[in-house]
mmJSON file of the N, C-alpha and C atoms, coordinates in Angstrom:
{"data_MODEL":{"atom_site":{
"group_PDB":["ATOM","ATOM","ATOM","ATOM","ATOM","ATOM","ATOM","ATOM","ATOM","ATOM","ATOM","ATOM","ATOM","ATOM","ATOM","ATOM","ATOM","ATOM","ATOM","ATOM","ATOM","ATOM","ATOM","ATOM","ATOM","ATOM","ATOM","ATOM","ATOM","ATOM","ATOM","ATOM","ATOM","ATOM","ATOM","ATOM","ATOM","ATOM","ATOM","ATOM","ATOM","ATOM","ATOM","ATOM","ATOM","ATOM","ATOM","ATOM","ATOM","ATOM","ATOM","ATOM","ATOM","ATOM","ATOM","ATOM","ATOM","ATOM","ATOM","ATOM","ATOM","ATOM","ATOM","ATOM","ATOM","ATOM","ATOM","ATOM","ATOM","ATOM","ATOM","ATOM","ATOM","ATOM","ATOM","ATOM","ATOM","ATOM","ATOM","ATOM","ATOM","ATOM","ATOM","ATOM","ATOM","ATOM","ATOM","ATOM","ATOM","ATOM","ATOM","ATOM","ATOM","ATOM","ATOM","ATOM","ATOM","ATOM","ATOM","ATOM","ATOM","ATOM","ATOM","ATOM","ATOM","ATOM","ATOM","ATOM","ATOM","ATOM","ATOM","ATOM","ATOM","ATOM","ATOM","ATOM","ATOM","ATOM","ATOM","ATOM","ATOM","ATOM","ATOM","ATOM","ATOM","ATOM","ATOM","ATOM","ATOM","ATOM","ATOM","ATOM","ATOM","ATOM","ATOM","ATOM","ATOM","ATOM","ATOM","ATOM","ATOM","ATOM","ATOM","ATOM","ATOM","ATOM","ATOM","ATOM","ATOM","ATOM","ATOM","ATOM","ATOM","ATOM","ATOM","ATOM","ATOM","ATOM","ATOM","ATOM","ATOM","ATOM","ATOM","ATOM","ATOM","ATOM","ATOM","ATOM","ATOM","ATOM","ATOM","ATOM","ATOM","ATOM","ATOM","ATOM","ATOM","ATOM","ATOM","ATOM","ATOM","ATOM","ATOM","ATOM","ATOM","ATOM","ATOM","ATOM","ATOM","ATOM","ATOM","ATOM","ATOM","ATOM","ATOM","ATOM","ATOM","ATOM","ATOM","ATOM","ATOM","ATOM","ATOM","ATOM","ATOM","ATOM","ATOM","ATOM","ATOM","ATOM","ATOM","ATOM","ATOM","ATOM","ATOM","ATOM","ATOM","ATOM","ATOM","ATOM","ATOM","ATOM","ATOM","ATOM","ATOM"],
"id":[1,2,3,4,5,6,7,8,9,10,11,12,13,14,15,16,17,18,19,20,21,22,23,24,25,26,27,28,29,30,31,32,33,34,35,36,37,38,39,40,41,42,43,44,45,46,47,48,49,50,51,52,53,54,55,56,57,58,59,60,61,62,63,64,65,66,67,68,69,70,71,72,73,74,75,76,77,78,79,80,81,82,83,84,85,86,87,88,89,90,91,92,93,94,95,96,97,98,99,100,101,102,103,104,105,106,107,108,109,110,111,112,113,114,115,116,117,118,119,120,121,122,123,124,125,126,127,128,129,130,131,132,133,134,135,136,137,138,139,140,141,142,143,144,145,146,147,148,149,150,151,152,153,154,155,156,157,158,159,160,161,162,163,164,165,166,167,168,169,170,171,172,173,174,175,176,177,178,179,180,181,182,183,184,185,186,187,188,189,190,191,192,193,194,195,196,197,198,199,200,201,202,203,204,205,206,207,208,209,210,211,212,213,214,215,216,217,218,219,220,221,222,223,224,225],
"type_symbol":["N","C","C","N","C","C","N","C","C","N","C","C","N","C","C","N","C","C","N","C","C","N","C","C","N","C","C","N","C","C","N","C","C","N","C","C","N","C","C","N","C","C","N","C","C","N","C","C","N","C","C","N","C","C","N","C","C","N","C","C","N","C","C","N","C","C","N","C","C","N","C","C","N","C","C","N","C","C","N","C","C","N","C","C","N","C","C","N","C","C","N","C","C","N","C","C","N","C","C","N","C","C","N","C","C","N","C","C","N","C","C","N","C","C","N","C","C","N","C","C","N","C","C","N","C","C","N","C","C","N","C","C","N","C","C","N","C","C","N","C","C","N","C","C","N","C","C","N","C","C","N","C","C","N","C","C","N","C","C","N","C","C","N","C","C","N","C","C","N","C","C","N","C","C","N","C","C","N","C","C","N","C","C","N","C","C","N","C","C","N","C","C","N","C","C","N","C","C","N","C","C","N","C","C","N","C","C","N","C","C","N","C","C","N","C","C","N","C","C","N","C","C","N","C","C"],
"label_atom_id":["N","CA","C","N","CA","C","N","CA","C","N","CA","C","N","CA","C","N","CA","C","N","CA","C","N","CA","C","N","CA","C","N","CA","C","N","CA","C","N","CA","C","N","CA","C","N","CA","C","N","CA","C","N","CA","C","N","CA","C","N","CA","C","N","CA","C","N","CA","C","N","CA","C","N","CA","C","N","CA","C","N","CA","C","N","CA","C","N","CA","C","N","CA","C","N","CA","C","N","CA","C","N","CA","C","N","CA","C","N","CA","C","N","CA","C","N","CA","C","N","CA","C","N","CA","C","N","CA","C","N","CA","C","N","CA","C","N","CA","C","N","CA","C","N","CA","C","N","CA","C","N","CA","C","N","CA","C","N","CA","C","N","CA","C","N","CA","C","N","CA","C","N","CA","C","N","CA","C","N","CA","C","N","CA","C","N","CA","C","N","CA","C","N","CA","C","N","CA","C","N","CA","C","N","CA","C","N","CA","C","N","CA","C","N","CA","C","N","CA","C","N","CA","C","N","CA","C","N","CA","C","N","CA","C","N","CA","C","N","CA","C","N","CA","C","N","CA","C","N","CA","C","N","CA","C","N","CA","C","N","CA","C"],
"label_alt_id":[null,null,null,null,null,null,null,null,null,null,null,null,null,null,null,null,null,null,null,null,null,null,null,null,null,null,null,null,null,null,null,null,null,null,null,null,null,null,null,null,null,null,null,null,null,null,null,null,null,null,null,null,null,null,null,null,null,null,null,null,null,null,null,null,null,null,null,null,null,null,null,null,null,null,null,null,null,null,null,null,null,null,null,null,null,null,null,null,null,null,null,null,null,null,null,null,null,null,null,null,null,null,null,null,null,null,null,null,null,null,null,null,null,null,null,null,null,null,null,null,null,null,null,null,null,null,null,null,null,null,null,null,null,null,null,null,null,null,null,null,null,null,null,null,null,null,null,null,null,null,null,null,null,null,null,null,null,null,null,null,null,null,null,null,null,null,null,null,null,null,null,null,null,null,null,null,null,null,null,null,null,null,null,null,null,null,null,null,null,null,null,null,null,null,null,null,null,null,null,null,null,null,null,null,null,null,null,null,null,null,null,null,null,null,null,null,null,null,null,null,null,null,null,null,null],
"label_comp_id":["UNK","UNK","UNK","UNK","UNK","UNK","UNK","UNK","UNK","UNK","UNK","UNK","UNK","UNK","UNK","UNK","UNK","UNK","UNK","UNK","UNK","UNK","UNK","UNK","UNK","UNK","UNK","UNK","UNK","UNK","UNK","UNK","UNK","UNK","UNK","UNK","UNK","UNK","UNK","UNK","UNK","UNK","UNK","UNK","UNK","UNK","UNK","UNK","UNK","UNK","UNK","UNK","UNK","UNK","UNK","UNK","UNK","UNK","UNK","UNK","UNK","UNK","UNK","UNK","UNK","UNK","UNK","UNK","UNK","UNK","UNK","UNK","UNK","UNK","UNK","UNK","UNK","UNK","UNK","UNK","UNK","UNK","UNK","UNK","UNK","UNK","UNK","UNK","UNK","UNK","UNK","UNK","UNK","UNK","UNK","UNK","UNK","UNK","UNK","UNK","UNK","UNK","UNK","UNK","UNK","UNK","UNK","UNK","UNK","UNK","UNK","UNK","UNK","UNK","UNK","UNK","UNK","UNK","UNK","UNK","UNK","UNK","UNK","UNK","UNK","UNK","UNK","UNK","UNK","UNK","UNK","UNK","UNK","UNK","UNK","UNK","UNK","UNK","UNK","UNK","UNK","UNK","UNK","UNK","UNK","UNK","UNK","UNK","UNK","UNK","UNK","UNK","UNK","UNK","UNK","UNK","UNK","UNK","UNK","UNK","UNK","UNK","UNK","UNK","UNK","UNK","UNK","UNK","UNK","UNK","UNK","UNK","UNK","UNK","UNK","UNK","UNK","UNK","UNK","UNK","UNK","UNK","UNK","UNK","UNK","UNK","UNK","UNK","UNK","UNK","UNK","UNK","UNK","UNK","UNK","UNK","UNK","UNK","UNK","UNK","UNK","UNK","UNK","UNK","UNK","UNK","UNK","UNK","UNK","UNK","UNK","UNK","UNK","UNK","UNK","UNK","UNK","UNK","UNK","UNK","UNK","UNK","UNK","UNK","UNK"],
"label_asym_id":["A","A","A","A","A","A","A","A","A","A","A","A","A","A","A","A","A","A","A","A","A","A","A","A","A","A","A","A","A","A","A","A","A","A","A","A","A","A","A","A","A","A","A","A","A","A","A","A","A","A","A","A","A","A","A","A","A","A","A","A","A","A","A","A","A","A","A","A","A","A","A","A","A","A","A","A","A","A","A","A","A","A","A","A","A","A","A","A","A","A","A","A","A","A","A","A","A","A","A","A","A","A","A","A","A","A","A","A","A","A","A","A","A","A","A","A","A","A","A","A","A","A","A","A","A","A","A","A","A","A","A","A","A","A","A","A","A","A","A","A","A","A","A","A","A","A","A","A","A","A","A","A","A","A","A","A","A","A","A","A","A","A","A","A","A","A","A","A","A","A","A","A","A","A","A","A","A","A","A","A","A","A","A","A","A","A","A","A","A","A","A","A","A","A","A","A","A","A","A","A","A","A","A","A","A","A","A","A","A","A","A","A","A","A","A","A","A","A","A","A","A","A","A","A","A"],
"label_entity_id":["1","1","1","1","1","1","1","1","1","1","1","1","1","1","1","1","1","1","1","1","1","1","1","1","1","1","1","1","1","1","1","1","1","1","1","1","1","1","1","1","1","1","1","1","1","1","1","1","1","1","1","1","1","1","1","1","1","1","1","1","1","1","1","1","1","1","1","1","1","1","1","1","1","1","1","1","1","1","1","1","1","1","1","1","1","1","1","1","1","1","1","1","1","1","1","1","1","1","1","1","1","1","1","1","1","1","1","1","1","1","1","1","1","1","1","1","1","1","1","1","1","1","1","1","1","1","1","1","1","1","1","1","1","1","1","1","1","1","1","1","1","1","1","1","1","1","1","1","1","1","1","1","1","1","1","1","1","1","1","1","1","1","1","1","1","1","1","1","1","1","1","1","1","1","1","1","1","1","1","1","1","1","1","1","1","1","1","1","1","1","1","1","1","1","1","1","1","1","1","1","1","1","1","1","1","1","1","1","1","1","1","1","1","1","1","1","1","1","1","1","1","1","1","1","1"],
"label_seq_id":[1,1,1,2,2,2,3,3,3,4,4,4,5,5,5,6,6,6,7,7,7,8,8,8,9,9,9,10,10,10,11,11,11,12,12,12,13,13,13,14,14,14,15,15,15,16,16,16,17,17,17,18,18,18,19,19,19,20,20,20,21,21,21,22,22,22,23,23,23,24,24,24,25,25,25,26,26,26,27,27,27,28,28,28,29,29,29,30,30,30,31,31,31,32,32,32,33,33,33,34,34,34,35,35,35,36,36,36,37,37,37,38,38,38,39,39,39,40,40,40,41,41,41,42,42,42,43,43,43,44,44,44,45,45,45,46,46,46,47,47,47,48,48,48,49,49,49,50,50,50,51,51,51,52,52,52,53,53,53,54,54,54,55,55,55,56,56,56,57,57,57,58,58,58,59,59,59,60,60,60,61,61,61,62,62,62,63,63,63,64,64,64,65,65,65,66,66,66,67,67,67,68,68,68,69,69,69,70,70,70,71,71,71,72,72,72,73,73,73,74,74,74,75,75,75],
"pdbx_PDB_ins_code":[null,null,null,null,null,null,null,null,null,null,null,null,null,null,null,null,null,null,null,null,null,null,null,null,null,null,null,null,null,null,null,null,null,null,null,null,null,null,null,null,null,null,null,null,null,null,null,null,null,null,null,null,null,null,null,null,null,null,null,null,null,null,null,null,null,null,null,null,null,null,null,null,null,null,null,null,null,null,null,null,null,null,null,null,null,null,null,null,null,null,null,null,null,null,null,null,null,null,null,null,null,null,null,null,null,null,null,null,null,null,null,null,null,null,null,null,null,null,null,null,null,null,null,null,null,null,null,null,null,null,null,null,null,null,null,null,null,null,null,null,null,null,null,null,null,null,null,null,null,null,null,null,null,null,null,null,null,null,null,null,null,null,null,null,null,null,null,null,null,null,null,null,null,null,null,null,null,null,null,null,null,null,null,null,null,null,null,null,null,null,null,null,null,null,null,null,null,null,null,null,null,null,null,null,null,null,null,null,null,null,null,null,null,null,null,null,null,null,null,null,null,null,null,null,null],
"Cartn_x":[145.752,145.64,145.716,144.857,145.058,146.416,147.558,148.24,149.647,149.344,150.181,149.796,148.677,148.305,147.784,148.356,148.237,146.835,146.014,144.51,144.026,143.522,143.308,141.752,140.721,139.467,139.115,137.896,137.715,138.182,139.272,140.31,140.923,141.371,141.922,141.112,141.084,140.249,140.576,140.335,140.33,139.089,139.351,138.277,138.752,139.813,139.824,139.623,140.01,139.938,138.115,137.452,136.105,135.322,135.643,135.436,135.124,136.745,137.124,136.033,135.775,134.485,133.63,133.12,131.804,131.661,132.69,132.201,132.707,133.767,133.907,132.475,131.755,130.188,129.318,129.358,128.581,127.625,128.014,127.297,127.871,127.876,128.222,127.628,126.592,126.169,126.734,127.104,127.465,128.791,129.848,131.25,131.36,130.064,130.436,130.292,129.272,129.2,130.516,130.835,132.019,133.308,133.099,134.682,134.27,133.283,132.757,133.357,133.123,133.325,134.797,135.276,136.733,137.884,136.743,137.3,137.086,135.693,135.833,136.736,136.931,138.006,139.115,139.671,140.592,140.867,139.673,139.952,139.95,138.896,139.011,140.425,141.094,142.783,143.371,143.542,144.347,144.185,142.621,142.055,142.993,142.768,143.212,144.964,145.563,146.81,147.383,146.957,146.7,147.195,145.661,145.648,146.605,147.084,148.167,149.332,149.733,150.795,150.661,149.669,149.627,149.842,149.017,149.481,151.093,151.733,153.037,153.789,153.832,154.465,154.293,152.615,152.694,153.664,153.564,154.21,156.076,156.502,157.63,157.992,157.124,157.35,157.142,156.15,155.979,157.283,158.052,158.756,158.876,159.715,159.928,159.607,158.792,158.576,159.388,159.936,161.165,159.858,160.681,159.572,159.956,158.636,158.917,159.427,160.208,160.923,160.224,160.069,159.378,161.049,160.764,161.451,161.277,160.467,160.175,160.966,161.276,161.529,163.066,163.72,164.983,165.319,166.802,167.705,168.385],
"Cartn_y":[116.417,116.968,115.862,114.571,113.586,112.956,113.032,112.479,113.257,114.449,115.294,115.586,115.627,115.688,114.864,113.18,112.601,112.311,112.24,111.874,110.353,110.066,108.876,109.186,108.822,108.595,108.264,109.434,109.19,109.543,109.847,110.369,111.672,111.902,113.269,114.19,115.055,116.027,117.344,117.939,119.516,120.034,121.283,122.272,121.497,121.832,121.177,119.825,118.903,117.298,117.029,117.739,117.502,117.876,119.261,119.623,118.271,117.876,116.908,115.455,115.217,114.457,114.565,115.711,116.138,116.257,116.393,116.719,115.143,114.215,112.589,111.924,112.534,112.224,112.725,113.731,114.17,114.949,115.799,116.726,118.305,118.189,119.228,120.805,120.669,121.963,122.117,121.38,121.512,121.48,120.611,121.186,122.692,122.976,124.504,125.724,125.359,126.018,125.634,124.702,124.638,125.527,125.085,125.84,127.22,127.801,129.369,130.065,129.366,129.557,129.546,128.516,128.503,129.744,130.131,131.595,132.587,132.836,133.809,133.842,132.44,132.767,133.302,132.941,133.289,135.072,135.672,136.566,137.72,136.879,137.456,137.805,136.569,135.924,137.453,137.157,138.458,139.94,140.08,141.174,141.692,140.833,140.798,140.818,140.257,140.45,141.916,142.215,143.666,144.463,144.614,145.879,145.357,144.097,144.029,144.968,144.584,144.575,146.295,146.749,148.539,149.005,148.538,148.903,148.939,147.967,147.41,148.298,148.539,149.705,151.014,151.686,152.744,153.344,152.283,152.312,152.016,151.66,151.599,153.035,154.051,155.031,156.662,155.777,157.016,157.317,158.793,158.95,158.808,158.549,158.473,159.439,159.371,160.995,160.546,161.382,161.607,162.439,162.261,162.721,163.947,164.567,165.961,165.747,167.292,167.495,168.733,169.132,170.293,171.268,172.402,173.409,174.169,173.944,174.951,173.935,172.78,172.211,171.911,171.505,172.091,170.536,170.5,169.309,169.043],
"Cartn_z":[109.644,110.983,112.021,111.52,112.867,113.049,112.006,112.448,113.293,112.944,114.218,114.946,115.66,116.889,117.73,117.493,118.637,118.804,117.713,117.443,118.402,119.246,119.21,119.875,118.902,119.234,120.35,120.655,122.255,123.05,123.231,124.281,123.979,122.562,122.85,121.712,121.836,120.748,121.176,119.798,119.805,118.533,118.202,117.665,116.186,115.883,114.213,114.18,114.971,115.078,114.848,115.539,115.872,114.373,113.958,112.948,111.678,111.726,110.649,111.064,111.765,112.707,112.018,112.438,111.4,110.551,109.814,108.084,107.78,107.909,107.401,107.953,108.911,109.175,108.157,107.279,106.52,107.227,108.689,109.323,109.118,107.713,107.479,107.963,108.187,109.474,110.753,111.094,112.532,112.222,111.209,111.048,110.597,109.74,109.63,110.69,111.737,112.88,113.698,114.041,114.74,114.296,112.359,112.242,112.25,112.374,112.22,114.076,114.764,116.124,116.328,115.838,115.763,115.228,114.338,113.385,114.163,115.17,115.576,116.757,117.272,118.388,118.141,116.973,115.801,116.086,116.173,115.641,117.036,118.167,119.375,119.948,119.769,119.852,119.452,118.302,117.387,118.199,118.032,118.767,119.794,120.644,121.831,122.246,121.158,121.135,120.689,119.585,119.1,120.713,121.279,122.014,122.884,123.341,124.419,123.564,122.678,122.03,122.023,121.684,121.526,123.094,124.062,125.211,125.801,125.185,125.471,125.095,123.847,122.636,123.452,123.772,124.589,125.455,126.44,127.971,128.044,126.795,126.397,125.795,124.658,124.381,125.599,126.433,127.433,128.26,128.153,129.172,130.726,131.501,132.471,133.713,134.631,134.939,136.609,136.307,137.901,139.236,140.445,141.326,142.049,141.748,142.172,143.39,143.367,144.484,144.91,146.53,147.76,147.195,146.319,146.123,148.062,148.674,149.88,150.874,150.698,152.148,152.195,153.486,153.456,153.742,153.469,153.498,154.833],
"occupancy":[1.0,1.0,1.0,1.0,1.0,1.0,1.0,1.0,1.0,1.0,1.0,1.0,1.0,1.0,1.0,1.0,1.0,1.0,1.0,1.0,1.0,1.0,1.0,1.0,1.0,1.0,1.0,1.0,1.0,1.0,1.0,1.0,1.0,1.0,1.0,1.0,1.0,1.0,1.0,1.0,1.0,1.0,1.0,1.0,1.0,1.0,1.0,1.0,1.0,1.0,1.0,1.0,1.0,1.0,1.0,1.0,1.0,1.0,1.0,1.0,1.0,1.0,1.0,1.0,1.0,1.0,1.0,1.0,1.0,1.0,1.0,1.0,1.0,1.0,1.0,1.0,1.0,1.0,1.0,1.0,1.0,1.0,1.0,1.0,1.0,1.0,1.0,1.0,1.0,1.0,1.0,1.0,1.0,1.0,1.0,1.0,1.0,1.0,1.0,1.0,1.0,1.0,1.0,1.0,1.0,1.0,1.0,1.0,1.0,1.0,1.0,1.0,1.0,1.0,1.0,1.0,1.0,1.0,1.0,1.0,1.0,1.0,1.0,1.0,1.0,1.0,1.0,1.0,1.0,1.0,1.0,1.0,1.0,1.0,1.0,1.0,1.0,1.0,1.0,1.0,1.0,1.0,1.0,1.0,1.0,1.0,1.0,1.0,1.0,1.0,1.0,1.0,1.0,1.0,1.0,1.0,1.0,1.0,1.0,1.0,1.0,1.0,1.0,1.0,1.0,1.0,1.0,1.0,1.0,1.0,1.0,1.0,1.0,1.0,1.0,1.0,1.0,1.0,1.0,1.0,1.0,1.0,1.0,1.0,1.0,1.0,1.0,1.0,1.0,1.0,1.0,1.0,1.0,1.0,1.0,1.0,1.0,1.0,1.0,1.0,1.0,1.0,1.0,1.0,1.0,1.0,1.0,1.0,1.0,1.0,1.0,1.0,1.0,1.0,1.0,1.0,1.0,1.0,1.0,1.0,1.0,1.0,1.0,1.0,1.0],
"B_iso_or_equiv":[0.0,0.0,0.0,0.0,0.0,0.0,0.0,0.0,0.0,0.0,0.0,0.0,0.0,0.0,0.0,0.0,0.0,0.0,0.0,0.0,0.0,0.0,0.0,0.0,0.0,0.0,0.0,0.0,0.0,0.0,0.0,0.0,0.0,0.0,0.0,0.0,0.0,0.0,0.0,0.0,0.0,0.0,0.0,0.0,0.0,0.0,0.0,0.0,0.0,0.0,0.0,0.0,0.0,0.0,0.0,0.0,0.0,0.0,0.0,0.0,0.0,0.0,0.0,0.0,0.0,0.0,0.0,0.0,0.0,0.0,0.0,0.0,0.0,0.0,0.0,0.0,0.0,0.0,0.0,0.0,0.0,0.0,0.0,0.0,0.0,0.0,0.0,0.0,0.0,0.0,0.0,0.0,0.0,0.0,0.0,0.0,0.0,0.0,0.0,0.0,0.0,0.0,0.0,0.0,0.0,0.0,0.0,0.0,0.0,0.0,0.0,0.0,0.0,0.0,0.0,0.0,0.0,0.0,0.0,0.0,0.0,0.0,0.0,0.0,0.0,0.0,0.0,0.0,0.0,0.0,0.0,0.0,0.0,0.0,0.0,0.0,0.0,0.0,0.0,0.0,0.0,0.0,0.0,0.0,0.0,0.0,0.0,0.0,0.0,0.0,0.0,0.0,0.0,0.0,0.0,0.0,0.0,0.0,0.0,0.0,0.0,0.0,0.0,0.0,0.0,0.0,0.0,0.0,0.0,0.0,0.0,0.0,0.0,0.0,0.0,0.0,0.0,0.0,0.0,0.0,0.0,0.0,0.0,0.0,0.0,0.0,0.0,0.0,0.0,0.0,0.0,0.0,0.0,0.0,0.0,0.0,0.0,0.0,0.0,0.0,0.0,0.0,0.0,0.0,0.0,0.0,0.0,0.0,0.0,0.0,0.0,0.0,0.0,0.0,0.0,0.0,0.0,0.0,0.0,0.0,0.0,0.0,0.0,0.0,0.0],
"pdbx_formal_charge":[null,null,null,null,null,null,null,null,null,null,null,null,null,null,null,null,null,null,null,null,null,null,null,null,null,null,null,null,null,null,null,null,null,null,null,null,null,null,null,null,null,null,null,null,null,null,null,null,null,null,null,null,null,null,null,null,null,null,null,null,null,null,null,null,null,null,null,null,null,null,null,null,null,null,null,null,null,null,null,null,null,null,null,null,null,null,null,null,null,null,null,null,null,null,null,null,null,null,null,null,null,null,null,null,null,null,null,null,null,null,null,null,null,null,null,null,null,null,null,null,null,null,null,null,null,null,null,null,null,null,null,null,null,null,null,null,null,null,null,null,null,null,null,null,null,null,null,null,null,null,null,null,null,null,null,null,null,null,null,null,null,null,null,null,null,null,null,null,null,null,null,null,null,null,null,null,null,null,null,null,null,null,null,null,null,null,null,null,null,null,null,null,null,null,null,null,null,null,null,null,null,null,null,null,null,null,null,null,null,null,null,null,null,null,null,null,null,null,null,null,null,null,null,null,null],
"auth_seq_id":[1,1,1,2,2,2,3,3,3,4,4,4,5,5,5,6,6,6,7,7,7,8,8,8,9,9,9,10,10,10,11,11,11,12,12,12,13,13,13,14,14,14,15,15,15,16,16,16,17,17,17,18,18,18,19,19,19,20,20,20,21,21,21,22,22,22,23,23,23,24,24,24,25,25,25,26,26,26,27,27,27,28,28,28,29,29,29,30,30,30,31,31,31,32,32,32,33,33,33,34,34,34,35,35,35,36,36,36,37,37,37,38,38,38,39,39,39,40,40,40,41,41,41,42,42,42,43,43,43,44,44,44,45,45,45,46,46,46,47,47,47,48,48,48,49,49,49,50,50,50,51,51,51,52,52,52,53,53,53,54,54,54,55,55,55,56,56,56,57,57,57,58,58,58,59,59,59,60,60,60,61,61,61,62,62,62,63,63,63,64,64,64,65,65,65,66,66,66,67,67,67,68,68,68,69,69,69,70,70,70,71,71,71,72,72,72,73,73,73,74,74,74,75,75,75],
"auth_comp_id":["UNK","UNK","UNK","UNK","UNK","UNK","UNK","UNK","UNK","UNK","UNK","UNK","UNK","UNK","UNK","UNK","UNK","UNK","UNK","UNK","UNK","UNK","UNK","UNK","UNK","UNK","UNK","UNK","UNK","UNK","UNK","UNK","UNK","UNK","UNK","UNK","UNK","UNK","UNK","UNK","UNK","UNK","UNK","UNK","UNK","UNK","UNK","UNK","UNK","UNK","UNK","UNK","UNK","UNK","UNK","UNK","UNK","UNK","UNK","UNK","UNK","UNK","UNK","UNK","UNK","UNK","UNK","UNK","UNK","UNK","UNK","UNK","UNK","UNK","UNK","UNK","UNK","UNK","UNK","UNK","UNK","UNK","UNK","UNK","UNK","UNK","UNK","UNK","UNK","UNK","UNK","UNK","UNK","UNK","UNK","UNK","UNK","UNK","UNK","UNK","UNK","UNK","UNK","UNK","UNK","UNK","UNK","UNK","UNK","UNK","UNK","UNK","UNK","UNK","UNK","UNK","UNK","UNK","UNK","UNK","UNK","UNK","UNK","UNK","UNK","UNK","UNK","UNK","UNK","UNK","UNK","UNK","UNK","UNK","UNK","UNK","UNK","UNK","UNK","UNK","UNK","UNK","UNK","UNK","UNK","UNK","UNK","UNK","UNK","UNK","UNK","UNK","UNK","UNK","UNK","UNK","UNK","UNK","UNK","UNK","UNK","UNK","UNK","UNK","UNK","UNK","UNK","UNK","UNK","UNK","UNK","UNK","UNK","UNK","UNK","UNK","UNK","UNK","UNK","UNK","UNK","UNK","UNK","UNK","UNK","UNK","UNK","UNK","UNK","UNK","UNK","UNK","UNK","UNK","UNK","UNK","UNK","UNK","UNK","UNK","UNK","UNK","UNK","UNK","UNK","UNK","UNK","UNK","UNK","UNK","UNK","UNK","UNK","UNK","UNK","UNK","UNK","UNK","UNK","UNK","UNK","UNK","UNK","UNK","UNK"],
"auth_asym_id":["A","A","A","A","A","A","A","A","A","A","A","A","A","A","A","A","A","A","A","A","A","A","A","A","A","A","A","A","A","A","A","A","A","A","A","A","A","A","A","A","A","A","A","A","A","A","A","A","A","A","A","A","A","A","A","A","A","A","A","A","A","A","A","A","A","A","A","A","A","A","A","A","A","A","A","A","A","A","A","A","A","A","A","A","A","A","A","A","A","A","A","A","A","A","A","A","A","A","A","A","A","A","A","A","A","A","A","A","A","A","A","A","A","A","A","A","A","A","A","A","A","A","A","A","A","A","A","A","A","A","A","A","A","A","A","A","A","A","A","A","A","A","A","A","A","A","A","A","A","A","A","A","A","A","A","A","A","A","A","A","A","A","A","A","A","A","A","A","A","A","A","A","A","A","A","A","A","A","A","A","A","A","A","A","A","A","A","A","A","A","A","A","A","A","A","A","A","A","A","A","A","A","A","A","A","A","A","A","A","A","A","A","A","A","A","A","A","A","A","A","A","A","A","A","A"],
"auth_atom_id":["N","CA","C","N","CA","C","N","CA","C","N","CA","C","N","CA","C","N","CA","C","N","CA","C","N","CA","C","N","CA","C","N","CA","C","N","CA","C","N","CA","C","N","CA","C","N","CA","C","N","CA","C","N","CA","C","N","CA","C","N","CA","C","N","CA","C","N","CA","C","N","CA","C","N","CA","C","N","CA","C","N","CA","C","N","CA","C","N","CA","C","N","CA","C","N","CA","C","N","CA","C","N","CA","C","N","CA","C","N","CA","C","N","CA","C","N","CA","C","N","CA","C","N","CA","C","N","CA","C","N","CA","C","N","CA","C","N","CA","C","N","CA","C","N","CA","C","N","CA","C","N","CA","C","N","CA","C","N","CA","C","N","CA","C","N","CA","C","N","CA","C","N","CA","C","N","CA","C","N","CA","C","N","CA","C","N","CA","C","N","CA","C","N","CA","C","N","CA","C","N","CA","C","N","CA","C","N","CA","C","N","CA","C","N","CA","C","N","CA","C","N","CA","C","N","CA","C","N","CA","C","N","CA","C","N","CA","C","N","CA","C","N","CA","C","N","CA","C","N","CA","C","N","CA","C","N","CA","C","N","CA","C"],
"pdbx_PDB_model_num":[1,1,1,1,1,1,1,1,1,1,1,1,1,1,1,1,1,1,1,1,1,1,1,1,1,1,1,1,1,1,1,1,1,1,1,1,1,1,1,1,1,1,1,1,1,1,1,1,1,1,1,1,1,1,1,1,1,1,1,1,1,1,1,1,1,1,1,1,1,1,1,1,1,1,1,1,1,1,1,1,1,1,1,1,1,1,1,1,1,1,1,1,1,1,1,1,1,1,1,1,1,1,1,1,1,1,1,1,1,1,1,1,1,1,1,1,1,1,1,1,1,1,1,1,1,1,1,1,1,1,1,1,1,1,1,1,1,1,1,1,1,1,1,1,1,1,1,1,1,1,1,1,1,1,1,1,1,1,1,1,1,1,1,1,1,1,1,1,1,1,1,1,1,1,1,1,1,1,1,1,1,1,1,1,1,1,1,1,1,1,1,1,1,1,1,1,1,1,1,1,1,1,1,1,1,1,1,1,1,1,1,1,1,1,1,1,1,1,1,1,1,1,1,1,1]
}}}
């Protein structure tokens, strides 16, 4: 992981980088809380893509509704 992302201690970090931190520390509680958080963002993510994606699908299958026209009023 550190070497595709441009790892350089101190300066750049992310959720898995930090992770890997903690556990080559032997803080293995706190790498497991971190990567647990990471999962649920994981899954908020997905979640959340889901219902876009169902909303999207919806509003693509809903027909088109044209606008009524005054049958009583004159041209």
């Amino acid at each position: 992981m550190s070497v595709v992302s441009g790892h350089i201690r101190g300066q750049t970090n992310s959720m898995p980088l930090h992770i890997e931190i903690l556990y080559n520390e032997y803080q293995f509680a706190a790498a497991f809380a971190v990567a647990s958080l990471l999962a649920a963002l994981a899954l908020v993510d997905a979640g959340a893509q889901y219902l876009v994606e169902q909303r999207v699908h919806a509003q693509m299958r809903a027909p088109l509704i044209e606008p009524q026209t005054n049958p009583g009023a004159r041209r």
